[in-house]
SEPASE-83146 format. One record per residue (C-alpha): x, y, z; residue in three letters. Coordinates in steps of 0.05 Angstrom, whole numbers, padded with zeros to 5 digits, always signed. Each point is the difference from the previous one (the first is absolute). Layout:
XYZALA
...
END
This chain:
+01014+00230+00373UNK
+00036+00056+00032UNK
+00057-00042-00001UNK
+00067-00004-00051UNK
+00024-00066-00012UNK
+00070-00033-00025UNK
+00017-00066-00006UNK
-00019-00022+00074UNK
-00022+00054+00035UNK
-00076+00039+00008UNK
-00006+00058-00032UNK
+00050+00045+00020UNK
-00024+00038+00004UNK
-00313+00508+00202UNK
+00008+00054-00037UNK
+00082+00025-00031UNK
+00020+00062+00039UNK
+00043+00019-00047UNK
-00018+00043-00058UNK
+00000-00024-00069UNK
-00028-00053-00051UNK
+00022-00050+00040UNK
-00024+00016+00060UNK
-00079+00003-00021UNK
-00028-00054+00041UNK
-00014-00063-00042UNK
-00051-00054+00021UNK
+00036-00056+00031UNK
-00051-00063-00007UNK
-00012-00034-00068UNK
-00066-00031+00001UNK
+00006-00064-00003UNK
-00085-00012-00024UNK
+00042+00029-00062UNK
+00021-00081-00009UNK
-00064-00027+00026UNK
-00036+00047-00056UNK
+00041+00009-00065UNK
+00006-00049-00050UNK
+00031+00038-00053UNK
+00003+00082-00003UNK
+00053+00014-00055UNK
+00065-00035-00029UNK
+00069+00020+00003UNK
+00030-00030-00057UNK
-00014+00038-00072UNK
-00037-00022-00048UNK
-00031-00069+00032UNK
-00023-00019+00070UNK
+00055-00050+00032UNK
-00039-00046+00041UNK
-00048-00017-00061UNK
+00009-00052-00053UNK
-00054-00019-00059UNK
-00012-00054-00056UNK
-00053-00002-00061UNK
-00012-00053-00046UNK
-00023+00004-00074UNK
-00040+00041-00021UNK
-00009+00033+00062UNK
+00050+00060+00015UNK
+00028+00039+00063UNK
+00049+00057-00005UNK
+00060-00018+00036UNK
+00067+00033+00018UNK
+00058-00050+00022UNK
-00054-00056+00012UNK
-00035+00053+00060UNK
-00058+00046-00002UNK
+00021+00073-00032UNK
-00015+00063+00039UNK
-00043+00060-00030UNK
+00029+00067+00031UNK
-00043+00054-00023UNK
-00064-00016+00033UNK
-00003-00032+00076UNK
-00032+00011+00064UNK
+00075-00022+00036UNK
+00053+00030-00036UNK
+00035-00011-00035UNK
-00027-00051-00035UNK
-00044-00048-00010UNK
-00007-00064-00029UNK
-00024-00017-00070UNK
-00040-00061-00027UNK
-00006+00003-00067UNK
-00035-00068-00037UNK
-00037-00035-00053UNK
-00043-00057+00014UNK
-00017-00053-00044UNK
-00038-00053-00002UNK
+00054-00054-00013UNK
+00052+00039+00043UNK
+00012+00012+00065UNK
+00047+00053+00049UNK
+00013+00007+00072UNK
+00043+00052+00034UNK
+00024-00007+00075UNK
+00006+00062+00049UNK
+00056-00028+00059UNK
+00000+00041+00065UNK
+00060+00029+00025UNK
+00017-00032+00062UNK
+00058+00032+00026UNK
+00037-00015+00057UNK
-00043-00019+00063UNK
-00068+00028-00039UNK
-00062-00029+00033UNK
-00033-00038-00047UNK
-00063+00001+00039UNK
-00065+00051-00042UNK
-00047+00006+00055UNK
-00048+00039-00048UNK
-00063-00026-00026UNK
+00002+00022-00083UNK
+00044+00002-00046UNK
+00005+00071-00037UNK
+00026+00023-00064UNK
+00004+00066-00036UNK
-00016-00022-00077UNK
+00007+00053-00066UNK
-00023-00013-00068UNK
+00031+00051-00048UNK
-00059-00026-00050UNK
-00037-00030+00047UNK
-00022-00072+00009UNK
-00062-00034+00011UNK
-00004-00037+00075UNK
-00022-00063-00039UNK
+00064+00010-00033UNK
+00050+00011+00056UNK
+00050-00053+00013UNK
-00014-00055+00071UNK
+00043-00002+00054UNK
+00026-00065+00040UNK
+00038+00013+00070UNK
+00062-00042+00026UNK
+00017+00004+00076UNK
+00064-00007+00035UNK
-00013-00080+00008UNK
-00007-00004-00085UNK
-00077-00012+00013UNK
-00042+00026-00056UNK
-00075+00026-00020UNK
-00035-00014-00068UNK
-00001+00058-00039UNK
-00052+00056+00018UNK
-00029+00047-00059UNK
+00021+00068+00016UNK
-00051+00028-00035UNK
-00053-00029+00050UNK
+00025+00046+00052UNK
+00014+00064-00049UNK
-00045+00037-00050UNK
+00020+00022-00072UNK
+00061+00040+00005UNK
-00012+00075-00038UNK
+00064+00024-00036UNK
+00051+00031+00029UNK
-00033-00006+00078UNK
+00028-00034+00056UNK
-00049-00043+00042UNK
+00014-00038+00071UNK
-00028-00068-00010UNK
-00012-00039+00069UNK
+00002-00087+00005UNK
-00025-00031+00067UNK
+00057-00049+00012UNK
-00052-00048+00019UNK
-00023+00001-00083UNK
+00064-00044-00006UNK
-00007-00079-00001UNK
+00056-00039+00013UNK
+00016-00051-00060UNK
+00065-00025+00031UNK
+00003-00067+00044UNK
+00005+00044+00063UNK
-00043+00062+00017UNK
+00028+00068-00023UNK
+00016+00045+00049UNK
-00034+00067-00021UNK
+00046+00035+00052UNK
+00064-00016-00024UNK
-00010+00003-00067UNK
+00070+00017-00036UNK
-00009-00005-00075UNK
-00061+00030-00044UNK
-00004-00036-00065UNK
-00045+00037-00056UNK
-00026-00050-00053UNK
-00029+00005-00068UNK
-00079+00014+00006UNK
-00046+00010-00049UNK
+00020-00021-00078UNK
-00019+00055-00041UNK
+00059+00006-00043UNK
+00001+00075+00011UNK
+00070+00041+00035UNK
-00008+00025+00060UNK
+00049+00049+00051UNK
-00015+00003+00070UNK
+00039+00039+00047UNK
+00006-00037+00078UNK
+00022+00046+00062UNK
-00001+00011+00071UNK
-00020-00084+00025UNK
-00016+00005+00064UNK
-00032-00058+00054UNK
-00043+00031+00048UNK
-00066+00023+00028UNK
-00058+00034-00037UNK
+00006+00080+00035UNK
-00043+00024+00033UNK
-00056+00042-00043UNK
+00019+00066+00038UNK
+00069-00008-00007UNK
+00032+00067-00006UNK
+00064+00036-00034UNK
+00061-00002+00044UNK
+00022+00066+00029UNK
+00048+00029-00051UNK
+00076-00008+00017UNK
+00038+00061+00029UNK
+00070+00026+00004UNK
+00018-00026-00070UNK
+00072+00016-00017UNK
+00042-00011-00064UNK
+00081-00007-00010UNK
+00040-00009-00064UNK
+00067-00039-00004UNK
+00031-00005-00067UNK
-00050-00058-00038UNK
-00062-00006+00059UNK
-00043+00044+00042UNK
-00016-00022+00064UNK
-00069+00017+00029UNK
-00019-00008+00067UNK
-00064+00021+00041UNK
-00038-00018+00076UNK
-00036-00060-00002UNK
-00076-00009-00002UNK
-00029-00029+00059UNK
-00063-00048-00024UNK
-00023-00066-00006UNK
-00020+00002-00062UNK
+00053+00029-00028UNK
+00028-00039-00057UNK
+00049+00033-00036UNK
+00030+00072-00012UNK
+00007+00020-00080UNK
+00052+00042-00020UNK
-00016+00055-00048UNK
+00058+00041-00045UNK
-00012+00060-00042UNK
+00060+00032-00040UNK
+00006+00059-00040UNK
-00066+00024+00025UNK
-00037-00061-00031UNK
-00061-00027+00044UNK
+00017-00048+00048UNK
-00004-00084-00016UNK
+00008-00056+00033UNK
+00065-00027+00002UNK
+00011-00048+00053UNK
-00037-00030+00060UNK
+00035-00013+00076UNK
-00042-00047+00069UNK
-00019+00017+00052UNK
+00054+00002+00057UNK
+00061+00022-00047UNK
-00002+00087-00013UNK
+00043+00007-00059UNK
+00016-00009-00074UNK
+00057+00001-00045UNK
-00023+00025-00069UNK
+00073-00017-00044UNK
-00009+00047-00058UNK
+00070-00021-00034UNK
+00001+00077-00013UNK
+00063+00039+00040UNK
-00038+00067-00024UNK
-00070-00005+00014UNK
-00056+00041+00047UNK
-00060-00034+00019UNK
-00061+00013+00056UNK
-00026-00056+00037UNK
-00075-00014+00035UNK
-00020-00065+00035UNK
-00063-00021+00026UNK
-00036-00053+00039UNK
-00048-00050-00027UNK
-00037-00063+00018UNK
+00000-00068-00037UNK
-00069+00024-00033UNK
+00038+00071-00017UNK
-00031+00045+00044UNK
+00056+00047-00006UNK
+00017+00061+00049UNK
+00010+00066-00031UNK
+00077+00017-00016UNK
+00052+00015+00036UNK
+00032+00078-00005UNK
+00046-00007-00050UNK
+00086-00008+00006UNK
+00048+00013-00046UNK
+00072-00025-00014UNK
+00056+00002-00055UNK
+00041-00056-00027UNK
+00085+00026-00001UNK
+00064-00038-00021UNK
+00035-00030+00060UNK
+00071-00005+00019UNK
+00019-00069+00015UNK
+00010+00026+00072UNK
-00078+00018-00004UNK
-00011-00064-00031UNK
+00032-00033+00060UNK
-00042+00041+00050UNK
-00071-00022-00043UNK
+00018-00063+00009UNK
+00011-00002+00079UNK
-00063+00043+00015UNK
-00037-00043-00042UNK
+00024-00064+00036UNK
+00001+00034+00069UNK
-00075+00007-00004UNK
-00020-00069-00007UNK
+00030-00005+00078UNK
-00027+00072+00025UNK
-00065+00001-00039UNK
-00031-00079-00005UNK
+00028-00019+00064UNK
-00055-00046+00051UNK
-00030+00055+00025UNK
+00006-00045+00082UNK
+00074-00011-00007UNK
+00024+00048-00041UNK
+00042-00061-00031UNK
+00001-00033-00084UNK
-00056-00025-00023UNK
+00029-00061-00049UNK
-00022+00031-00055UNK
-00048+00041-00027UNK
-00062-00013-00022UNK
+00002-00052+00039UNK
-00028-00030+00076UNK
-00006+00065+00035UNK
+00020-00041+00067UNK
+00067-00034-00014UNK
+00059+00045+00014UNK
+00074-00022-00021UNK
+00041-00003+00052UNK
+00069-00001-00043UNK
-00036+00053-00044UNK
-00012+00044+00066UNK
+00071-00004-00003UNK
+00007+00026-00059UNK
-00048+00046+00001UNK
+00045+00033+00064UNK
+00056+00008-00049UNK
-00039+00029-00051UNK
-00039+00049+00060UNK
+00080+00019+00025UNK
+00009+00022-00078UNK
-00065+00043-00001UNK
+00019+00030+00061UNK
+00076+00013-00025UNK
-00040+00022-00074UNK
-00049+00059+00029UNK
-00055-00049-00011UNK
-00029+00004+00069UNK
+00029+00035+00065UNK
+00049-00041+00049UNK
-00052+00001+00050UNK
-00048-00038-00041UNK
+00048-00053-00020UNK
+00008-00006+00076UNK
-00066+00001+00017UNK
-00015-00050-00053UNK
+00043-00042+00025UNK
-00024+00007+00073UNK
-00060-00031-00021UNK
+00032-00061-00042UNK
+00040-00013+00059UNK
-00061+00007+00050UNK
-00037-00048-00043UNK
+00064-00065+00004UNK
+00012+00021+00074UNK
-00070-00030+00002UNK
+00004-00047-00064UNK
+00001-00084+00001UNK
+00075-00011+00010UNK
+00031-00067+00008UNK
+00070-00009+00034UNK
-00002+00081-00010UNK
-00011-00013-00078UNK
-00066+00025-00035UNK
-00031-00050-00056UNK
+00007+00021-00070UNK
-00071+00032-00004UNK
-00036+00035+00061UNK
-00082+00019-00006UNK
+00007+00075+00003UNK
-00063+00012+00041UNK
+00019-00051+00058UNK
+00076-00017-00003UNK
-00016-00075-00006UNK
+00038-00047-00047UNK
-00020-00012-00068UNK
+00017-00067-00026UNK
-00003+00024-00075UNK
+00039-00061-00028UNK
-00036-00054+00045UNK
-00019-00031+00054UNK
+00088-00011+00020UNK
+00016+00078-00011UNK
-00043+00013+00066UNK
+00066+00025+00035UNK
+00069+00035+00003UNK
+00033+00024-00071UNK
+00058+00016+00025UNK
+00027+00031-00081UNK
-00062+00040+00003UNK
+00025+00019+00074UNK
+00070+00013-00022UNK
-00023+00050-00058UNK
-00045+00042+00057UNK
+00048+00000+00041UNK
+00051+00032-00053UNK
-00047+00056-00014UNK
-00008+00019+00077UNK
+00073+00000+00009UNK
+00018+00044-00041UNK
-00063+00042+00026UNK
+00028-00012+00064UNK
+00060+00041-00018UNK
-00032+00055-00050UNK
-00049+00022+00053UNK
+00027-00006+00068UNK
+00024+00071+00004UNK
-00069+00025-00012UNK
-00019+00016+00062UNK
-00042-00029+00050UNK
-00040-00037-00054UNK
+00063-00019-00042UNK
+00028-00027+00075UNK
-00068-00043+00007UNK
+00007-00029-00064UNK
+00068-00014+00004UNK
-00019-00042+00072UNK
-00059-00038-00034UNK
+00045-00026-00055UNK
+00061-00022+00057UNK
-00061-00028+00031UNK
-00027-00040-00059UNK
+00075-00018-00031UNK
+00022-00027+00070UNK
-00061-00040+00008UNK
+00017-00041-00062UNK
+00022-00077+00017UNK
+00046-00014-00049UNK
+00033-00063+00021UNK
-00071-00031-00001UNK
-00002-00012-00064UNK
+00069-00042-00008UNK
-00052-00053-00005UNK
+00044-00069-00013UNK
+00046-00027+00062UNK
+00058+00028-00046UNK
-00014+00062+00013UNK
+00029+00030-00060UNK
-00048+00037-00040UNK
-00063+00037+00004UNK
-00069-00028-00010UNK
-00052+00044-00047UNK
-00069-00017+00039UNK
-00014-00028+00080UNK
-00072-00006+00017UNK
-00036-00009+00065UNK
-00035-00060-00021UNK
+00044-00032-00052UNK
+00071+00025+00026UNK
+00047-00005-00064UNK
-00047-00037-00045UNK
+00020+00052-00056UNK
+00074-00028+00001UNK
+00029+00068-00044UNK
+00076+00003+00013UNK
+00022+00062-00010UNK
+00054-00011-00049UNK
+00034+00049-00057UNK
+00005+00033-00048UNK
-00072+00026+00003UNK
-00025+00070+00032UNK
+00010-00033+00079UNK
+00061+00027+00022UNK
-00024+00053+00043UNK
-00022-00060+00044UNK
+00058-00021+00012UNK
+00033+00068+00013UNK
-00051+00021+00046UNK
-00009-00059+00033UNK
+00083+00001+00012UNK
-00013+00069+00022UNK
-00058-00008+00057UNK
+00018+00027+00075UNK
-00037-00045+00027UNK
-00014-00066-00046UNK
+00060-00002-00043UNK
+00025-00068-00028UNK
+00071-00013-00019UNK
+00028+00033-00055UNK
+00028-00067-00034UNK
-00074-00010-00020UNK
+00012+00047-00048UNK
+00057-00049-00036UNK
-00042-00055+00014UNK
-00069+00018-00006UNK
-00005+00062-00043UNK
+00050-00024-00048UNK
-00021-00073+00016UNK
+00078-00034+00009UNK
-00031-00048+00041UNK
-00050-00031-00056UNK
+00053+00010-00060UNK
-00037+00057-00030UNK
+00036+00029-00064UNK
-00002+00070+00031UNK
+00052+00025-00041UNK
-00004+00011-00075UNK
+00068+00031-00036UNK
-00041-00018-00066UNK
-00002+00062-00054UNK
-00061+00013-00038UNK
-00003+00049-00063UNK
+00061+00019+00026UNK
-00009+00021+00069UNK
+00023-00042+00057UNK
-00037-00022+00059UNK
+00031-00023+00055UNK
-00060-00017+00057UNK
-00063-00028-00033UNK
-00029-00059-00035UNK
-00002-00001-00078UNK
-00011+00075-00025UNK
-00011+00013+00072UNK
-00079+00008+00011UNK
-00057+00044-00006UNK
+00023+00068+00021UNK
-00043+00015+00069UNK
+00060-00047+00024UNK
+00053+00062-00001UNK
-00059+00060+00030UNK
-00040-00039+00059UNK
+00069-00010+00046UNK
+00032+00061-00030UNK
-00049+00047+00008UNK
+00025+00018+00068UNK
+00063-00035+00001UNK
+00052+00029-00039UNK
+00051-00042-00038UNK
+00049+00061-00023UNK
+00064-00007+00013UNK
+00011-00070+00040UNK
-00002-00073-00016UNK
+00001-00073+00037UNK
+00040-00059-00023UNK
-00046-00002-00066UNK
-00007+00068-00038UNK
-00026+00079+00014UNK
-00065-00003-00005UNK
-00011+00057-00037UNK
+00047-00013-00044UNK
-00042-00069-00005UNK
-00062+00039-00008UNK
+00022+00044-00051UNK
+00010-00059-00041UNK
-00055-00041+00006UNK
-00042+00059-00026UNK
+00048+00004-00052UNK
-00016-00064-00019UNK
-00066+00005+00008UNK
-00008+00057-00043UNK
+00056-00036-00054UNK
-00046-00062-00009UNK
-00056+00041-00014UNK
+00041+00034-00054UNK
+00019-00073-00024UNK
-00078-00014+00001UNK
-00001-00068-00023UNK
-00066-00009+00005UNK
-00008+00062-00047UNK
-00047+00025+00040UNK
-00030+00068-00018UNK
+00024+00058+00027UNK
+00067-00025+00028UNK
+00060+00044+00005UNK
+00045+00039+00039UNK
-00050+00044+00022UNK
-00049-00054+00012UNK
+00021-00053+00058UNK
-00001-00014+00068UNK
-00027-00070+00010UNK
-00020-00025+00070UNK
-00056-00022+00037UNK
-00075+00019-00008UNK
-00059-00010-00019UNK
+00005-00016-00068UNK
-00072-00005-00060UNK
-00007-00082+00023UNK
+00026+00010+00073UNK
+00058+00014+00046UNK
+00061-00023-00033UNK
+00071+00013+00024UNK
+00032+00028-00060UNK
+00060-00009-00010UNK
+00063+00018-00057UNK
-00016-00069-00026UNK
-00031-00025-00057UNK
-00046-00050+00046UNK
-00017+00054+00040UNK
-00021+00057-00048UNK
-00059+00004-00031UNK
+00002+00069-00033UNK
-00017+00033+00071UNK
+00040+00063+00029UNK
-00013+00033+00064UNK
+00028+00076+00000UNK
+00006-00012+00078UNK
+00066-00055-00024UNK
+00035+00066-00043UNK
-00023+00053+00044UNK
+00022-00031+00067UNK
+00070-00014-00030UNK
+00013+00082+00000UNK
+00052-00011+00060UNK
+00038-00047-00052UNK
-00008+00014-00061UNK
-00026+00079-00008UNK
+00007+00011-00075UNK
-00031-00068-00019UNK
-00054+00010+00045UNK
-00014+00072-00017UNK
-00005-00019-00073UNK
-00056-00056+00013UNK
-00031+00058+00061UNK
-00006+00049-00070UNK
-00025-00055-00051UNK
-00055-00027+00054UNK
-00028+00063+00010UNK
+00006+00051-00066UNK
+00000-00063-00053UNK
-00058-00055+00042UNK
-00031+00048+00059UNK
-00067-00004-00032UNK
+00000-00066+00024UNK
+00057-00013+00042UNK
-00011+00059+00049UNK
-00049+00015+00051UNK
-00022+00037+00066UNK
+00051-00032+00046UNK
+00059-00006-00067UNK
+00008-00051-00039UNK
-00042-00067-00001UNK
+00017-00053+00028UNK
+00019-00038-00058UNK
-00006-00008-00078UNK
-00001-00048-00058UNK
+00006+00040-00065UNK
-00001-00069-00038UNK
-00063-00014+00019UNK
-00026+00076+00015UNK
-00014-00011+00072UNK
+00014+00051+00052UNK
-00010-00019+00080UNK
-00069+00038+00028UNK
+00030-00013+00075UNK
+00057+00043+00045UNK
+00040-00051+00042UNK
+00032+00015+00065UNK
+00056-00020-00009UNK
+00024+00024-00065UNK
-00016+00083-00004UNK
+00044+00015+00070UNK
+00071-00035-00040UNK
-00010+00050-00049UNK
-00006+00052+00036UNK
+00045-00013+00059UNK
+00068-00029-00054UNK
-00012+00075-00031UNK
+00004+00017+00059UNK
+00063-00033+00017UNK
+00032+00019-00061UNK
-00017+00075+00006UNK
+00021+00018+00073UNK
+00016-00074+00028UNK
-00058+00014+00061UNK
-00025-00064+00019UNK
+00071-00033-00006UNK
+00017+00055+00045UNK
-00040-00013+00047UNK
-00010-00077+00008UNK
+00077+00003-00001UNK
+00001+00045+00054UNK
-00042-00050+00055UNK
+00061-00025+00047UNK
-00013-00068-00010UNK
+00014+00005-00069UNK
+00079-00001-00011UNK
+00019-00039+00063UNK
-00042-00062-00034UNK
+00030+00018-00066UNK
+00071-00015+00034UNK
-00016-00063+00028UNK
-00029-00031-00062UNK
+00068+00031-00027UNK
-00018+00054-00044UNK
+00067+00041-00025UNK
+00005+00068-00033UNK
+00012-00002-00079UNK
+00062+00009-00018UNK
+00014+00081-00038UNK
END
């Protein structure tokens, strides 16, 4: 789910003009036959494959790491790694070794290819009669019977790779219901032959698709390849490669004059890889090319060259918002211009609260040098073009829009066909303070500036007051089930921004005791306030240890808490202290969970290794998972805590922690998982709370929309006291 969660409420959650790295155009589209092709291409975690588990019984052997499938690094068609099976059969034993796909958020689990194709190296060779069978598992838990490998392969030489193709029709189904060759999800390798002899055998590159064609060609080779060093990564970036059977690009890096090698591999519809060296003093040249599935491979690219240089934290800062800037400027649906929910991912469904976001975190490129003012404007031109013609609802858009026809998405179900009015209310913050950055940008800034009136004034807030009360907000209204999806919107979670811009609304506004009554939930006896202390720090709005920590970014990203309070606490000051705690319980640890520390926290909701989890400074709601987005987005709070987790992320875990749009989503350095997907919603906090912290721009602006402090005075906002 794109969605946070507390205790009762859904988750809560061309080409660049201007000169520079940046500005090289970058492909927009990821390809999303990537999903309906790839089974496995290389692992993230070190030293064992995550999704993999494995079990041999006596006398039989299997070489295991942690209980999964170790990876061999040194030779692989997909770098940079691949993995390694490495048995002894007997005849009284037995071993079996499962190979999980990674379904990520809102993959399609639909392989529309005929075969099944594997990349298989024998260091000493093997045999085919000796090669290990293979049983499939689809999404449903419907099995085959095991299928000798060897039937399909020949004797492996040493030391050569070899494609081996099955026909998914080879498979028989053994379970009570038919196996579904298409949505097959787990690939389960299983002892073969019993000749009592060792064997390694190196898998790569698992791919799902159709025999090519037997005049396939090379792929034109890619052009405009350019390199830049930060302090531990080079970034490399080149034009994309237009052709269908393009499969992936491979990255090539040569140093000290050595010959070029392999060193990493990027798909189709993405133009650019982070190599993280770990080394601040380090030159390297870069190549790519462009290969097919059956490695017909282009010629290389001209070759680019970068250095690696120590950062101030200042540069540091900067890394870090370019990085996360990108994901909204370079892997936006190509239609809309608007988030995608994550990527990889469904190249159709576009956030609408992460468009939001993503507006921010476009004002703070703009502000950066990252792109021109009149591309953020003109970006925004066509987001605003796009919900001028989107599904609205009583003037709210659903949670996710299709980005190539503007129609409603029910993600969640057959209920979430309508209105999200949170999802609405985080937009809606973004083009506000747009509204105001822009609108003295000339006849293009003055256009914007009369789309988003347009949009903000056509907004029915009072709709959703669903009950005859008429005292809170409703999450969800749909045309065919009205308020089926009964989500009051009560605090503490991330939802105040609702309420303030629903108080705020020229034209739709409900009363500003809803805010008492809803938002803080008077009316239903909700413990709003806290006043408890936790490792010493005192909380005064909040529920226990006061929530994952997207609950003091999503509202505050454009609305600015310095300075003034309500009858309950300044927020900021509020803020500042749930992060506080949040990063003091993970100094606690009591889990002892590896890892943990003062540079290592920020605990709130993602995707976690078994599944969206809303993590929280609590020991039932911590499993050993931190998401850098929790410490990072803090900045505005809490800038030297933050800045010492922003330095240990990148120069102590950026081999795995950082990537081509910053740091990953999420990671688990108990159980050495790192998160393959970008989300929406989490790289545009990071970048826009720097933001905030450095120069205060988006609180500036949001601040600045007129409606803004006459609804702060009636809900009875009052300046701090000096």
């Amino acid at each position: 789910m794109n969605c946070r969660k507390d205790l009762n409420i859904r988750s809560l959650a061309g080409l660049l003009a201007l000169a520079g790295f940046l500005a090289a155009p970058i492909s927009a589209r990821a390809d999303q036959n990537y999903s309906q092709q790839v089974f496995f291409e290389n692992s993230l975690s070190p030293g064992y494959y995550f999704y993999s588990s494995g079990r041999a019984s006596a006398p039989s052997t299997l070489r295991l790491v942690q209980g999964k499938l170790p990876v061999e690094t040194a030779k692989f068609i997909s770098g940079p790694n691949a993995l390694e099976l490495q048995w002894n059969s007997t005849p009284q034993g037995g071993w079996s070794t499962e190979l999980n796909l990674y379904e990520w958020r809102n993959r399609t689990l639909v392989f529309p290819g005929s075969d099944l194709w594997l990349w298989l190296y024998a260091p000493s060779g093997i045999r085919a009669r000796d090669l290990p069978k293979l049983a499939l598992r689809d999404t449903g838990g419907n099995f085959t019977s095991p299928l000798a490998i060897g039937a399909f392969a020949p004797d492996l030489r040493p030391g050569q790779w070899i494609r081996v193709r099955i026909p998914l029709a080879a498979f028989r189904t053994a379970s009570v219901h038919p196996f579904q060759p298409h949505r097959v999800n787990t690939l389960v390798f299983v002892q073969g032959a019993a000749d009592g002899a060792p064997h390694t055998l190196y898998v790569d590159d698992i791919r799902i698709e159709d025999a090519p064609p037997q005049s396939e060609a090379a792929p034109p080779a890619p052009q405009g390849v350019r390199a830049q060093g930060y302090e531990r990564h080079i970034d490399i970036a080149w034009e994309p490669v237009h052709d269908p059977a393009l499969a992936q690009y491979v990255i090539y890096r040569s140093e000290n004059g050595k010959p070029f090698a392999p060193i990493g591999v990027q798909r189709p519809g993405v133009n650019r890889f982070c190599d993280y060296t770990g080394n601040p003093h380090m030159t390297a040249s870069y190549r790519v090319t462009a290969r097919t599935s059956s490695l017909k491979e282009s010629p290389p690219s001209a070759a680019a060259t970068a250095s690696t240089h120590p950062m101030t934290d200042d540069e540091l800062l900067t890394m870090v918002q370019r990085a996360s800037f990108r994901y909204y400027w370079e892997a936006d649906e190509p239609h809309s211009g608007m988030t995608r929910e994550s990527t990889p991912g469904n190249d159709d469904i576009i956030a609408l609260g992460a468009s939001g976001f993503g507006v921010m975190a476009i004002m703070a490129g703009a502000e950066r040098g990252f792109i021109t003012r009149q591309q953020a404007i003109d970006r925004l031109l066509k987001i605003t073009g796009f919900l001028a013609r989107a599904d609205r609802f009583h003037g709210a858009w659903p949670h996710f829009l299709d980005g190539r026809t503007g129609h409603v998405l029910p993600v969640f179900g057959m209920y979430d066909d309508g209105a999200d009015l949170v999802e609405t209310s985080f937009l809606m913050e973004g083009l506000l303070a747009a509204r105001q950055d822009f609108k003295a940008d000339g006849i293009s800034g003055r256009e914007l500036y009369d789309r988003i009136t347009g949009l903000w004034e056509g907004v029915d807030w009072n709709w959703f007051r669903a009950t005859p009360k008429h005292d809170a907000l409703y999450w969800h209204w749909s045309p065919d089930y009205s308020f089926y999806i009964a989500n009051r919107l009560t605090g503490w979670n991330e939802v105040m921004i609702t309420y303030l811009e629903a108080i705020a609304s020229p034209t739709h506004p409900i009363p500003a005791s809803d805010y008492y009554s809803g938002w803080v939930g008077e009316s239903v006896g909700n413990k709003y306030a806290n006043g408890g202390t936790y490792f010493g720090i005192k909380l005064a709005v909040g529920r226990g240890t006061g929530g994952p920590l997207f609950f003091t970014d999503y509202s505050f990203m454009g609305f600015d808490p310095r300075g003034i309070h309500d009858r309950f606490t300044d927020y900021f000051d509020n803020n500042r202290n749930q992060a506080l705690i949040n990063q003091a319980y993970c100094i606690h640890n009591p889990h002892h969970w590896k890892g943990y520390g003062d540079d290592t926290w920020g605990l709130t909701a993602v995707d976690g290794p078994h599944g969206y989890v809303p993590y929280e400074p609590t020991p039932d709601l911590d499993d050993g998972t931190i998401a850098p987005t929790g410490a990072i987005s803090a900045m505005a709070y809490t800038p030297q805590e933050s800045m010492a987790a922003l330095r240990h992320f990148y120069r102590d875990l950026g081999a795995q922690v950082w990537s081509i749009y910053g740091f990953r989503d999420a990671f688990n350095l108990q159980e050495n998982w790192y998160s393959g997907i970008t989300m929406g919603l989490n790289q545009a906090p990071m970048a826009v709370m720097i933001e905030n912290q450095r120069t205060g721009l988006i609180w500036k602006y949001f601040m600045s929309n007129p409606e803004i402090q006459p609804m702060l005075d009636k809900i009875g906002f009052q300046p701090d006291k000096q």
